[in-house]
N, C-alpha and C positions, 0 to 999 in steps of 0.2 A: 819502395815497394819491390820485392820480391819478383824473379821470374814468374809468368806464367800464373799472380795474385789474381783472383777474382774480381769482377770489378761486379759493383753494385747501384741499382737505382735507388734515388732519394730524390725526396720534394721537395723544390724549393717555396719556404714559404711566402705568402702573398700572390704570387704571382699561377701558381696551377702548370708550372713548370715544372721542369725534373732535370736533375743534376749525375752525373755518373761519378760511383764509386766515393773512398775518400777524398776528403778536398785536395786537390792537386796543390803542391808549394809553386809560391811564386805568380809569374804575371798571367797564368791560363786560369787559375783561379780568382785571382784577381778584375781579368776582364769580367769572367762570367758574372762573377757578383755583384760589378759594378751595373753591367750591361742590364741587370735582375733587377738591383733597387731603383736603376731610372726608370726602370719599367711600370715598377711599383708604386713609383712616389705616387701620393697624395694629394701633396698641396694646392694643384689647383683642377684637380679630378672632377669633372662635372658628372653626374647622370642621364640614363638616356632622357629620361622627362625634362631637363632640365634645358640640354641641347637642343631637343625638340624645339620649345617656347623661342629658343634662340633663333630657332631656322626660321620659325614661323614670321619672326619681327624683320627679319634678312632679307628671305629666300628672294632672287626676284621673280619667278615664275609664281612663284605663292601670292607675292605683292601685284603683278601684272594680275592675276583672277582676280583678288577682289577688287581691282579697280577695274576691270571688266564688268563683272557684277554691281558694282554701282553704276558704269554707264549704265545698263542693262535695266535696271530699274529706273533711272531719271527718262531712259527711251520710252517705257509702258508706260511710264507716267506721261507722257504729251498726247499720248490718245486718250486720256477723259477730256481733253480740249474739245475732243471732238463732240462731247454730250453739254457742254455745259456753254452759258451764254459767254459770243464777244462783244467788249466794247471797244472803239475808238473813238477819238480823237482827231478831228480833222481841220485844216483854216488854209489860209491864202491872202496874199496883199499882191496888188498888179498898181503898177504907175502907167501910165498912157500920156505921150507927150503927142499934142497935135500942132502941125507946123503947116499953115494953110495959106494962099496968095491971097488971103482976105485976110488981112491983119487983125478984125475982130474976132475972131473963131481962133485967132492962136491961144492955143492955151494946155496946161499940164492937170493931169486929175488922177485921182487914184482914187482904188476899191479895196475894201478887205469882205473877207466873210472867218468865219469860224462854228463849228458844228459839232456834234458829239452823235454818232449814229451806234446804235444796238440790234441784236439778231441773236436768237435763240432758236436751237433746232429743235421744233416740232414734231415731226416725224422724219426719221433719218433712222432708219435700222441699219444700215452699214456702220453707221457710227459707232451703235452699240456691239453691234459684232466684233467689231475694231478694237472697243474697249476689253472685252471677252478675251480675243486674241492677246490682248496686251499682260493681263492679268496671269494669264495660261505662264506668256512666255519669261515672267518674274517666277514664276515655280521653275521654269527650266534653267532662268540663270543661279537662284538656288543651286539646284542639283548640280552645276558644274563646277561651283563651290565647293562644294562638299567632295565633290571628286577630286578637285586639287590639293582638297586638305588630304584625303583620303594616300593621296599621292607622295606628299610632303610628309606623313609619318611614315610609310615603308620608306622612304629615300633614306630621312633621316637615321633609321633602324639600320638601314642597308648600309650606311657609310660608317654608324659606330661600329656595327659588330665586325666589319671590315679592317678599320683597325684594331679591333681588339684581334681580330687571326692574324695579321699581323704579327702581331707582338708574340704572342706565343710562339708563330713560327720562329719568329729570330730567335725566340729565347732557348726554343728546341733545336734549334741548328746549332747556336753557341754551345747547348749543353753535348752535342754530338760532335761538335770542335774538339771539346775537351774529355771526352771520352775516346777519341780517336788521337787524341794526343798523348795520352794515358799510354794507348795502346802502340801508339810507333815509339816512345821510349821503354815499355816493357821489350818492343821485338830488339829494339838496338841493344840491349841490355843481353839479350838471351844468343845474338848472333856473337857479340864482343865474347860469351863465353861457349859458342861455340856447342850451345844445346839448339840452335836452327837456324835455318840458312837466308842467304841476303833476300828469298826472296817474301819472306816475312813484311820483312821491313820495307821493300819497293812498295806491297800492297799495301802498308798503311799509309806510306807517304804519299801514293797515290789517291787513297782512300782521305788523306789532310786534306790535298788539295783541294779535292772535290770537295771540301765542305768548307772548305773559306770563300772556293768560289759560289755556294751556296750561300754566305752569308752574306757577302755583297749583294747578291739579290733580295736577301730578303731584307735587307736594310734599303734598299732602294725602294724595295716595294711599301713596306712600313712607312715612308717617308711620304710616299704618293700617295698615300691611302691617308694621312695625315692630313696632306695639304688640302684633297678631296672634303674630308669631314670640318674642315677651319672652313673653307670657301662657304661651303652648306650654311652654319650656323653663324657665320662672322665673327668667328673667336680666331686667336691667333696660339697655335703650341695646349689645344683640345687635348685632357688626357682622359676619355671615357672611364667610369667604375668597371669593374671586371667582374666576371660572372663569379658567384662566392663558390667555392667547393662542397661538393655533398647536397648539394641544392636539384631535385626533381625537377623536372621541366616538365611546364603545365601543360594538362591531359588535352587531348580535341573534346570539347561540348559544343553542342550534341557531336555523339561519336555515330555518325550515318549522313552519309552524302546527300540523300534524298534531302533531308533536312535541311543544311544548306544549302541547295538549290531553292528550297519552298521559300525561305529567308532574301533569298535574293531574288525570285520572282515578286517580292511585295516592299521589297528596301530598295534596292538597287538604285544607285542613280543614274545610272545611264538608260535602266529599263522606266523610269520617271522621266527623263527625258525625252526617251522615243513616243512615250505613250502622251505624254502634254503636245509633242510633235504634230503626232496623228490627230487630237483635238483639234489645235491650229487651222491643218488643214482643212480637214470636215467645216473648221466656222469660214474658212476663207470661203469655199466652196458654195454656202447662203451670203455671206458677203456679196460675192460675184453674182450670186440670182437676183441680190436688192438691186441693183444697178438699171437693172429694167423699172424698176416699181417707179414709183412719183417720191418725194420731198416737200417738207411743208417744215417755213422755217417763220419765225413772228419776228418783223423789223419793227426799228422804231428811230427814228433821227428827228434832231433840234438845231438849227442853224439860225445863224446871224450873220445880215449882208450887208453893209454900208459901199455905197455907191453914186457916181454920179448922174442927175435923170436929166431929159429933154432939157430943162429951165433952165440948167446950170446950178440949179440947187443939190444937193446930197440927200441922199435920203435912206432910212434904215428898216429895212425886214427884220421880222421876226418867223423862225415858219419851224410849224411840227407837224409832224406825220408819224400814224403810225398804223401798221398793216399787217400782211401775210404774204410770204412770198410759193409760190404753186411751181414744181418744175415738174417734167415726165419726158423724158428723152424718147423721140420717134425714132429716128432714124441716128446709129452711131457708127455703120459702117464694118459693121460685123464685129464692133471692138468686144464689145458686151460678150456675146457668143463665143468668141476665142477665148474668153478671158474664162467664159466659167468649164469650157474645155481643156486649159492651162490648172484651174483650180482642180478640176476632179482628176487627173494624172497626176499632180503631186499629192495628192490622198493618194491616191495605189502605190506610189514611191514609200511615203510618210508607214502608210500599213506593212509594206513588207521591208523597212528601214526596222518597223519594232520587230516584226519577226527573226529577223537576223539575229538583233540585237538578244531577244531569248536563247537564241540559239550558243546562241557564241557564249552569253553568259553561264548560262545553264555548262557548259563543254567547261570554259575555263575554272569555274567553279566543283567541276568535280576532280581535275586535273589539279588544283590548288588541292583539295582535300588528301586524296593518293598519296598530294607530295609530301605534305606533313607525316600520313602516317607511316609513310615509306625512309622518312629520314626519322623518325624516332625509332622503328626498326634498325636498321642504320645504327645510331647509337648504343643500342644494345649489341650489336654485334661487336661494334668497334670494341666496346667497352670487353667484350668477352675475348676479343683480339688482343689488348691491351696485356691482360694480363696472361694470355697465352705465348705475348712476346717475349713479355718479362721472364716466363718460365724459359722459354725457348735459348735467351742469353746466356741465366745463369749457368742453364744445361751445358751450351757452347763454349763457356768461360773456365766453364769443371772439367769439360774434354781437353780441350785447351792444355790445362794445366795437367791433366794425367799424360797428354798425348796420344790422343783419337781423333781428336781435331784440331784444324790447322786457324792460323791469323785470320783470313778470311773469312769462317765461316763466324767468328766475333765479332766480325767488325760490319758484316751481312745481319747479323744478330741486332746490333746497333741499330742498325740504318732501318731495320724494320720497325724496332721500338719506337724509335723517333718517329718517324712517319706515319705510324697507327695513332702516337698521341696529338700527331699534329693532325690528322684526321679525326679523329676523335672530335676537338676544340672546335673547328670548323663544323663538324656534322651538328656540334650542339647550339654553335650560332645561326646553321641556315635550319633547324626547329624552329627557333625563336622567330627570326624573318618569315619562315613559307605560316607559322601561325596567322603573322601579320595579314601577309599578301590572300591567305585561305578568307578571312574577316574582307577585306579587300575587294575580292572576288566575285564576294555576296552581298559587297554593298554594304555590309555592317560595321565598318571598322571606327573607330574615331578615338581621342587623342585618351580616352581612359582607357582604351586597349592597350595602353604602354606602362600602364601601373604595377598591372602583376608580376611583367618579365623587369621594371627595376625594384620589385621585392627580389630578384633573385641577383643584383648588382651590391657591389658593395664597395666602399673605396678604398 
């Protein structure tokens, strides 16, 4: 290459990368294209739905809910104990040795009995309030379900498109390696003959450095961001699909905040949680006023006594009863009172717990919305920056070479193109995620929400 040649961008294929100028000879092109197809490879590329399923069978915060969620149901299940009849099962054996200074009265005897006793609550309205309670708090552990799933696909989104910026950065830093390496063998070239001065060449070699030592960052970072996305899904060397080029990113529907707030005033799980909450408490609160009332429960028991009588003979019962058992607490010592005093304070708590809970939703939810639409603005900007860059170089590269501009302001040139399309990459991964987290927000997200953004994957 010539003093003072043009250098020009070019895409590299697969990857949504860009490469500077002709291919450079030797081992700067060499890296890059190596550096490119690992990027690239295929072979064991999963998709984000695919990862997802992965995380899901892994994660352990995901695995800790739903075994929460089963405790959480087998707990609401022991309060229908409370409504429905118990039996047991009951017996006994006693030996008795008598040792007496009347040698006829010495003697050894033994008793047994054995019984089966029943009771069924008749009238117990606690009990069923209880049951009430119970039932409510299986909708709540639902809802935190669902929040963990809800969790577990932005995480999972959030760690792919993480590495996939990544990769592109490094792949745009390498490509800026070698566009800045391009450029300190044109200056060395052009000082050896004495068309411009050493201090050409200090700036690019300065301008190298700084970008190998960008490239160690971002190969560390890549690597972190790696290991991140492996832990998540319990795969080992995860190489995400890549977003395919010329591919729109999907619109906001509905496009009005309003809307998703309304969406997530009636989805929402954690506004389903607060408001089951508030139920809870209100039934604790007639819980707590049964406590004064009376109970009315029907027994019934069957026993069998073998034992010894007066005569020295043995002798065997048989005995059944069956009844009603009557209570009604007079006096408890004020427990009652406190208690339904205890109960109607956490209602006022439980009441302005959901109101919060709208509040904060409702804020975060319009705040998710903004964000989406404020980064696909964003994107269009980038994108118009992008090729305002590109102009901006070539312009730079053609002064350059007539002499109206100096090294620097090319390799300033560079550095911006880079950096716009590595803004760029990232602006269009956190679309894809703030759509998520917007769905999220309202409470509406779930794992078909991941369908449309891997039509725009491809491996």
């Amino acid at each position: 290459m010539t003093a003072h040649t043009p250098v020009h961008i070019q895409s590299v294929p697969r990857t949504g990368a860009f490469l500077v100028g002709r291919r450079p000879k030797g081992k700067v092109w060499s890296t890059v294209a190596m550096a490119a197809a690992l990027l690239a490879l295929p072979a064991h590329a999963q998709s984000l739905k695919e990862l997802y399923e992965a995380a899901r069978g892994f994660d352990a915060t995901f695995l800790a809910a739903q075994a929460q969620f089963e405790a959480d149901r087998a707990r609401a299940e022991q309060a229908r104990a409370g409504v429905l009849p118990s039996v047991e099962l009951n017996g006994g054996a006693n030996w008795t040795n008598t040792d007496s200074n009347i040698p006829s009265q010495d003697r050894t005897t033994n008793s047994q009995n054995i019984g089966v006793s029943a009771s069924h609550p008749l009238y117990r309205p606690g009990n069923r309030i209880a049951l009430e309670q119970a039932l409510k708090s299986v909708e709540i552990a639902q809802a935190r379900l669902e929040s963990a799933e809800q969790d577990l696909i932005v995480r999972t989104a959030q760690a792919y498109f993480d590495v996939l910026g990544a990769e592109d950065n490094l792949t745009f830093v390498k490509a800026q390696k070698a566009a800045v390496s391009e450029q300190l063998a044109a200056a060395q070239r052009n000082f050896e003959v004495g068309t411009t001065t050493i201090t050409d060449t200090r700036e690019a070699e300065a301008r190298f450095d700084l970008v190998r030592a960008q490239e160690i960052a971002a190969e560390n970072d890549l690597r972190v961001k790696k290991l991140a996305l492996d832990q998540l899904v319990g795969r080992s060397n995860t190489q995400p699909w890549r977003l395919a080029e010329g591919r729109a990113l999907p619109a906001v529907v509905p496009d009005d905040a309003d809307a998703w707030v309304s969406r997530a005033e009636n989805v929402h799980p954690q506004l389903r949680q607060a408001r089951r909450a508030l139920d809870i408490a209100q039934l604790e609160v007639r819980r707590a006023e049964t406590a004064k009332g009376p109970t009315l429960d029907a027994v019934a028991q069957y026993q069998f006594a073998r034992g010894p009588n007066p005569t020295g003979t043995y002798a065997r019962d048989y005995n059944a009863t069956v009844g009603v058992r009557f209570n009604l607490p007079l006096y408890t010592g004020g427990a009652v009172q406190n208690r339904i005093a205890e109960a109607l304070a956490l209602q006022d708590r439980a009441r302005a717990d959901l109101d919060a809970a709208e509040r904060t939703i409702a804020q975060t939810t319009r705040a998710a919305y903004f964000g989406v639409v404020s980064g696909m603005g964003q994107v269009k900007a980038l994108e118009a920056a992008e090729l305002s860059s590109q102009s901006a170089l070539e312009a730079n590269q053609l002064g350059y070479q007539v002499g109206v501009r100096i090294n620097i302001d090319v390799l300033n040139a560079q550095s911006q193109l880079f950096q716009t399309k590595a803004d760029l990459a990232n602006a269009r991964y956190s679309v894809l995620v703030n759509g998520l987290r917007l769905k999220q927000a309202s409470g509406v997200l779930s794992a078909e929400d991941l369908d449309p953004i891997n039509t725009l994957l491809q491996p």
